[in-house]
C-alpha positions in Angstrom: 124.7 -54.2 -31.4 124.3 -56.7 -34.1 121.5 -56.7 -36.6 119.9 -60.6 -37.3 117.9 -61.7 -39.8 117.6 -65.3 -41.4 119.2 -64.2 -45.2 121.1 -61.0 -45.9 120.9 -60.5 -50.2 123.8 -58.5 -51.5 122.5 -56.0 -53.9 119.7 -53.9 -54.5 119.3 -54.5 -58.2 116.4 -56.5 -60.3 118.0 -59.5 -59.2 118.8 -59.3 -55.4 115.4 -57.2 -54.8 113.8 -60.4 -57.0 115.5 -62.4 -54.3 114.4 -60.9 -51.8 110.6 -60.6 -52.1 110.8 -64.4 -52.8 112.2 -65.1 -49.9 110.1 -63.4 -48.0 107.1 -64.4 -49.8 108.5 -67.9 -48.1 108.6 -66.6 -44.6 112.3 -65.6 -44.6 113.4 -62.4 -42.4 115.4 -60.9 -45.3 118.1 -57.8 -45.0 118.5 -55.9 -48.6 121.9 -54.7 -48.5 123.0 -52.2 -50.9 125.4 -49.3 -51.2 122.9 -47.3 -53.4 119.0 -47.1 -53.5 117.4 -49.9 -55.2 117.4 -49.8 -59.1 120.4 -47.4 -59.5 123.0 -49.1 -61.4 122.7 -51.9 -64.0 118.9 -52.2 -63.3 118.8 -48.4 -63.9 119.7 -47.8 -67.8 118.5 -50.9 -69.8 116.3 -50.8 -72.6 113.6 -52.1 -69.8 112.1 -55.1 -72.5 111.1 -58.2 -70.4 112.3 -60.2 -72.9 110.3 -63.6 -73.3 112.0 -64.2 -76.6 115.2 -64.1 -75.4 116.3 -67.3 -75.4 119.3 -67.8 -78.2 122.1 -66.1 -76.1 124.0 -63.3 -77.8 127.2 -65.1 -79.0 130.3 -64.2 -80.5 130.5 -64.0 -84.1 132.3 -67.4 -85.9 132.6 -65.9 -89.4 136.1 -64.6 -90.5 135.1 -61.6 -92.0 132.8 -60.4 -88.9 135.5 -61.6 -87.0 137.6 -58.7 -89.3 135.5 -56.3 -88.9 135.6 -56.9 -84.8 139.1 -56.5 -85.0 139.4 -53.2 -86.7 137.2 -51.8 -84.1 135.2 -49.8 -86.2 131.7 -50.8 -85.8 128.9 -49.8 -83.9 127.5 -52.6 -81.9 130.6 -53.6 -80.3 133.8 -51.9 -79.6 137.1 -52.2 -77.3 139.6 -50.2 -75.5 143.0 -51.5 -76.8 144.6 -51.2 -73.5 142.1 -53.8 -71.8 142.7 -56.1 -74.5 145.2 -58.5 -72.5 143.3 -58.6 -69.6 139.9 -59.1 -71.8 141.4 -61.6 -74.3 141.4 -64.8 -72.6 137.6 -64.3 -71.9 137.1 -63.4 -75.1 138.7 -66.5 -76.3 136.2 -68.6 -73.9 133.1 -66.5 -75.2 134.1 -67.3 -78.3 134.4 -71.0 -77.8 130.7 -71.2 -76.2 129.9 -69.8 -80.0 129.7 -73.2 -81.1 126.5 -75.0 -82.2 126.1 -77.5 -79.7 126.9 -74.7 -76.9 124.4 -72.2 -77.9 122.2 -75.0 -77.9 122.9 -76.2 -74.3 123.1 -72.5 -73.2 119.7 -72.1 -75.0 118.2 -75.0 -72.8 119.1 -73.6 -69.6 117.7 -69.9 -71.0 113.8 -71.3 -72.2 112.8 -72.3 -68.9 113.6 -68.8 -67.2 112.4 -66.7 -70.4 109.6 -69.0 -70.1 108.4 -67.9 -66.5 109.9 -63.9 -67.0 106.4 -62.2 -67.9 104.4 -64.3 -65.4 106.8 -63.4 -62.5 107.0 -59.9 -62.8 103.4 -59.6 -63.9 102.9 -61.2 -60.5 105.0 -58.4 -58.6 103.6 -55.8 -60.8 99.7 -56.3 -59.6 101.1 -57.0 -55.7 102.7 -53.9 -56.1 100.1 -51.7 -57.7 99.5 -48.3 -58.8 103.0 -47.1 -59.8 104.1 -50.5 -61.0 101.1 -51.1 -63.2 101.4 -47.7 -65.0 105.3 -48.2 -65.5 104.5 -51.2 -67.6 103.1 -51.6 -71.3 102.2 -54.0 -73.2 102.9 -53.4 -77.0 106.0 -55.5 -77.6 108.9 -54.4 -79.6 109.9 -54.1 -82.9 113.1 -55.7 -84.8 114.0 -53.7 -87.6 115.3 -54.4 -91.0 116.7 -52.3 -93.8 117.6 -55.2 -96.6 116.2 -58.3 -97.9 119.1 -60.4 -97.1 118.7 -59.1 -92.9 115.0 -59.4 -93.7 115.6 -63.6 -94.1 118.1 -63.8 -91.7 115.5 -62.3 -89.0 113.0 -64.1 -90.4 115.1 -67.6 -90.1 116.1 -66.9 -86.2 112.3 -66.2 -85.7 111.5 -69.6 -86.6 114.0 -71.1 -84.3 112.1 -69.6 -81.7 108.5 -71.3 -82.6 109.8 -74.5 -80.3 110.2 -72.3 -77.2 106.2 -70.7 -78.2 107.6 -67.7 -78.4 104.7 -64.7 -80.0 106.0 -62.8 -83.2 104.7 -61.8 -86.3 106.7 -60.9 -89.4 105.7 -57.3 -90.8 106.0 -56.3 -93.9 106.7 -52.0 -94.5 103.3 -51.1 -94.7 102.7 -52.9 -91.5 105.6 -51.4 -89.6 104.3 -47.9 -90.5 101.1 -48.8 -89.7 102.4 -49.3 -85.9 105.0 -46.5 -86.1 104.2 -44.4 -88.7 107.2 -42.2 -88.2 109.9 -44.6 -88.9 112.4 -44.4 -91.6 111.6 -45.2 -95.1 114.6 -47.6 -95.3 112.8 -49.9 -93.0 111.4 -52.4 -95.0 110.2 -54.9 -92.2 110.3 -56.0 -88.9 109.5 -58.8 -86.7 107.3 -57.6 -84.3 107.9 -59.7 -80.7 104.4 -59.2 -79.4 104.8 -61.1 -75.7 107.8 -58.7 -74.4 106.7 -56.2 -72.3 108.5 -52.9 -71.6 108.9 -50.5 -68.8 109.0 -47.0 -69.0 111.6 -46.5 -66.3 113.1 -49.8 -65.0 114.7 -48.2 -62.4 111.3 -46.8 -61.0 109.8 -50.6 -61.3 112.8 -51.7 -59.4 112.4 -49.1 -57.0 108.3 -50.0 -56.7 109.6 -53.7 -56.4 111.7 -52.7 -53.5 109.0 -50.6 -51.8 106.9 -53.6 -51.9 109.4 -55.7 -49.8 109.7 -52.7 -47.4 105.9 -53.0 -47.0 105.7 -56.1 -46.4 108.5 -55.8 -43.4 111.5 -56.5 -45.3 114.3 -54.2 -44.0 116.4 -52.2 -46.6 119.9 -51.1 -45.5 122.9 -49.3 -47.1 126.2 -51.0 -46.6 129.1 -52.2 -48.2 128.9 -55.6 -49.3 132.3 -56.3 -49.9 133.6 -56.5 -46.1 130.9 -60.0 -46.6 133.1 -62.3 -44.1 132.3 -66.1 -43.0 131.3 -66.4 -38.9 131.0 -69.1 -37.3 126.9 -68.5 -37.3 126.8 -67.8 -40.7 128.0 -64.5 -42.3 128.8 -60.7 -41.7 128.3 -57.6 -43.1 128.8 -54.0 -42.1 125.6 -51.7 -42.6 125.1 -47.9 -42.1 123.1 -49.4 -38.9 126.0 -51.6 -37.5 126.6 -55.5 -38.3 124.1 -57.1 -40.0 124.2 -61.2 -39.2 122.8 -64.1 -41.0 122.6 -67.5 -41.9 122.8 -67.2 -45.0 124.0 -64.7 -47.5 123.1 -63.9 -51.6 126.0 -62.4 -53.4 123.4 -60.6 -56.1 126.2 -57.9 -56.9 125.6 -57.8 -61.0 129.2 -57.1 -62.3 130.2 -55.9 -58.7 129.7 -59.8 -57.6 133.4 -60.7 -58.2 134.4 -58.1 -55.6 133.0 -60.4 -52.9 133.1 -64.0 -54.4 136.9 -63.5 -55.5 138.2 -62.6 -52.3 136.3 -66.3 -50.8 138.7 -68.1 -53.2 136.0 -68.6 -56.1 137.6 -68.9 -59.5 134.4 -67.8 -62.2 134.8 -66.1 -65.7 133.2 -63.3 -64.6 133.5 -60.0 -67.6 131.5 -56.8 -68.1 129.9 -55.5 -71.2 129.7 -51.8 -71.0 127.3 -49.8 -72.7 125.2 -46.1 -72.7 122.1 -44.9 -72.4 120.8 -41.1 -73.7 117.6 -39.3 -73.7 116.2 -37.5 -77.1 112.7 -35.3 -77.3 111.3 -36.0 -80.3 111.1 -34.2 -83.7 107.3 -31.9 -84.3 105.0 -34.0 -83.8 107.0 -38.0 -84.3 105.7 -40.1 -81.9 107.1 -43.4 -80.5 104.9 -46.5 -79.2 107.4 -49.4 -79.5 110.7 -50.4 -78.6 112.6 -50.4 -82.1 116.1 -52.3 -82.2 117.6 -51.8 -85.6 118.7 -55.3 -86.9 121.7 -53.8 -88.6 122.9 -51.2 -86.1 123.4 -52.6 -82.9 121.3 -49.9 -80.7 117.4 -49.9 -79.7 115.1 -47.0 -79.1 112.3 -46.6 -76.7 109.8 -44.7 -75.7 110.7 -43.8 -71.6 109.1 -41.3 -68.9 112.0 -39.3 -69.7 112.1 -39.1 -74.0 113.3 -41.8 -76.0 116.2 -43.5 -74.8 119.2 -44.6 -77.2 120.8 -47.7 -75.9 123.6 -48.6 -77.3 125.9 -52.0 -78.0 128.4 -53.6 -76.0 132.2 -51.9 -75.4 134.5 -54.5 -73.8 137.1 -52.4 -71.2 137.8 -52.1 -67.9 134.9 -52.3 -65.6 135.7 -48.8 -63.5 137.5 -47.3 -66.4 135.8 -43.7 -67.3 133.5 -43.7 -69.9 133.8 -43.1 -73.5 132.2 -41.0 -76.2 132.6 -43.5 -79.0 129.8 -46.0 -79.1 127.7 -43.1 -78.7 128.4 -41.4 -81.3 128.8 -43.9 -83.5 124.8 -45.3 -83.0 123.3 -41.7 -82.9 123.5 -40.1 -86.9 121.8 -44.4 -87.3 119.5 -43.7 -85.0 118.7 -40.3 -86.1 118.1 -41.6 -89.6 115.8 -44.2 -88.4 113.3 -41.8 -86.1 113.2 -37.9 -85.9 114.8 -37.3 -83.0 115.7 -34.0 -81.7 118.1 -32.3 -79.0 119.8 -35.0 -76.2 117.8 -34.4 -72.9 120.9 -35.8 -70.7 123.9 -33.7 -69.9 125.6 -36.7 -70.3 125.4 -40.1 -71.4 124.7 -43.0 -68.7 127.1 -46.2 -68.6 126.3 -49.5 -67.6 128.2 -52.6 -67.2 125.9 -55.9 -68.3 127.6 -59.0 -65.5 128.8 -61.9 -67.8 129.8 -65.2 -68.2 131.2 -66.9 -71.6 128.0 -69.3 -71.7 125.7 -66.1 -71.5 124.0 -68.3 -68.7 123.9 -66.6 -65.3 124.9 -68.6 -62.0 121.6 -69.7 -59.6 122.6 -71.8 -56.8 125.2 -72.5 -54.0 128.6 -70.9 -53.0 130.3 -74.8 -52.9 133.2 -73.7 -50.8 130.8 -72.4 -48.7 128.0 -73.0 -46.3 125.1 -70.5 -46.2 126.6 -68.8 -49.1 124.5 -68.2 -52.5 124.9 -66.5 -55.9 122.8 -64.8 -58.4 125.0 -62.7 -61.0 125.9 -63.0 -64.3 122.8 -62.1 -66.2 124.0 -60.6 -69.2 121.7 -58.6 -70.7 118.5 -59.7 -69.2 119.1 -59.4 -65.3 115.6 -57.0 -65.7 113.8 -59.6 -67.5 115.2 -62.5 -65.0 115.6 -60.8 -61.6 111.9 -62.2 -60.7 112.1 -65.5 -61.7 115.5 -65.5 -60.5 114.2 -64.9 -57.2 111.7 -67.7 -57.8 114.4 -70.3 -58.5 116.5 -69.5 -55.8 114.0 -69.1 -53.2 113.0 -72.3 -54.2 116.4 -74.0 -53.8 117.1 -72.2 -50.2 113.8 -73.2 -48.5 113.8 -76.6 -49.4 111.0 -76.5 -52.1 110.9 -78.5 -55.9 112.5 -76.4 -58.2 110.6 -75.5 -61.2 113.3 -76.3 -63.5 116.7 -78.4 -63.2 118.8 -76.0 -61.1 122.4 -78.3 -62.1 122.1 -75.6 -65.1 122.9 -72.5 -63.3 125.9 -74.0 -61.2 129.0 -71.9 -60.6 130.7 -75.6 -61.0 130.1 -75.6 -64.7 133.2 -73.4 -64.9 135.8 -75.9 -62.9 137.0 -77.1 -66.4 
């Protein structure tokens, strides 16, 4: 026997469970579909910033000798696994091209009206869904940190870019850093301290209390494996650990899983993955951590978790499912060592991640074209937990009929036909 409801959402993520409490919220009978609990893969191992600043979209470097240094495949924020290279290298190539002023500014545009709505959104899910939400959640900010003068202006100059989009910062000056984290490095000399970005102390938990609240509120959560998604004649198909679930419509909200269904329905999108790791660290005697730090120079953050402080580190471009490796890792940890006294690793072993995206750093919002019923929300980059809520918002808004908040052409999978 068939299961019905009037949307099935593929993926249990910040995204598809952003979806999904939107449109319910709209009187929808929505089906979460997922093959893991909510909150247990991408969602799961972020730095868990809500990032209202993040606007400029990271790009890829233009100058020849960062270029260089990219190449040799020695740095910390970003590394690659030679043997992926031929398969990774023409999406490079059209990452690269979306480097270009007048791309980052277009990509920009699309990014201010979601980072503009992120805190609001969630802040909204977080007080419907109470309690364990709320104290998952604080409000300090994080901090950008600098070791030189010459990183000091640079940070300092891409702040100000930001003053058009109202973004809240401060700059800080040493004193002023060690006034709010008294146990940082010496070396730092400032930091610009993004005051509107919240944090969560487990995004996976917040994803799981987001979740919990659709269940409440009668939406039905199912495991299942989303890529046996097929077109009916009613709408779409999908088998569950409960039997068939049917739909009108369907949301392919897979994260960097997404291309396992939309590939296979004759959609040609520049879908890539970023990789990247996550590890816990207790703290050294009595150093305490109250903000997020990202070092400007190293490419990894630290903040303060429910478990210790987690190291996140940069980007490695490979294979999606290829096994994990130790090298970013261990690269980022003497930096991050030298910038707060961390102690012994909590995790037996580090945590990857693969970040969904495309070359424009924008995600797709909207409809399936070869397809009727069928939606997409994937390709979030880094920020799929900052965005997943307003995502929902946006989507849900398109679906049901309503005004869109902002110009949803933006977000089109079409963009990528040329």
């Amino acid at each position: 026997m068939s299961l019905r409801a009037d949307v099935v959402v593929l993926g249990a993520g910040m995204v598809g469970v952003g979806v999904a409490l939107n449109l319910q919220k709209r009187g929808r009978d929505v089906i979460l579909l997922d093959r893991r609990d909510a909150g247990e893969e991408t969602s799961f191992g972020n730095a868990g910033l809500i990032q209202r600043e993040a606007v400029i979209p990271y790009t890829f470097p233009r100058e020849f000798g960062t270029i260089l240094s990219y190449a040799l495949n020695n740095r910390r924020d970003a590394v690659y696994h030679l043997s992926a290279l031929p398969r990774v290298a023409p999406w490079l190539y059209r990452y690269w091209r979306e480097g270009a002023p007048e791309r980052i500014e277009r990509s920009a545009q699309a990014l201010a009206p979601l980072m503009a709505e992120c805190v609001k959104e969630h802040d909204a899910l977080i007080a419907e869904a109470g309690g364990a939400a709320q104290r998952l959640v604080y409000q300090r900010g994080w901090l950008r940190c600098l070791r030189t003068e010459k990183s000091m202006r640079q940070a300092i100059d891409e702040a100000r870019v930001l003053d058009r989009y109202d973004v809240d910062y401060a700059v800080l000056s040493a004193a002023e850093v060690r006034e709010l984290e008294p146990h940082v490095s010496e070396a730092v000399i400032g930091a610009i301290h993004f005051r509107g970005s919240p944090t969560s102390a487990d995004p996976g938990a917040l994803t799981k209390a987001y979740a919990e609240l659709f269940a409440r509120k009668g939406g039905r959560f199912l495991k299942g494996d989303a890529r046996k998604l097929s077109a009916q004649r009613s709408g779409w198909s999908v088998a569950s650990e409960k039997g068939a679930v049917e739909a009108r419509e369907a949301v392919v909200a897979l994260g960097p899983w997404s291309d396992d269904v939309f590939r296979p329905l004759g959609y040609r999108i520049p879908l890539a993955v970023k990789r990247g790791y996550h590890m816990h660290y207790a703290s050294k005697g009595n150093a305490t951590l109250g903000h997020s730090l990202h070092d400007g120079e190293g490419g990894f953050a630290l903040v303060p978790m429910s478990r210790g402080i987690r190291l996140t580190t940069g980007v490695e471009f490979a294979d999606r499912d290829a096994p994990p490796s130790p090298v970013q890792l261990a690269r980022a940890e003497p930096f991050a060592r030298a910038l707060f006294p961390l102690a012994e690793r909590l995790d037996e072993k580090p945590w990857m991640g693969r970040r969904p995206c495309l070359p424009d750093m924008v995600p797709i919002i909207g409809r399936g074209g070869r397809h009727k019923g069928l939606w997409f929300a994937f390709g979030h980059a880094h920020h799929g937990f900052t965005l997943g809520p307003v995502t929902g918002r946006l989507l849900a808004e398109m679906m049901t009929g309503e005004t869109p908040f902002t110009d949803p052409s933006r977000y089109a999978a079409e963009r990528f036909r040329h």
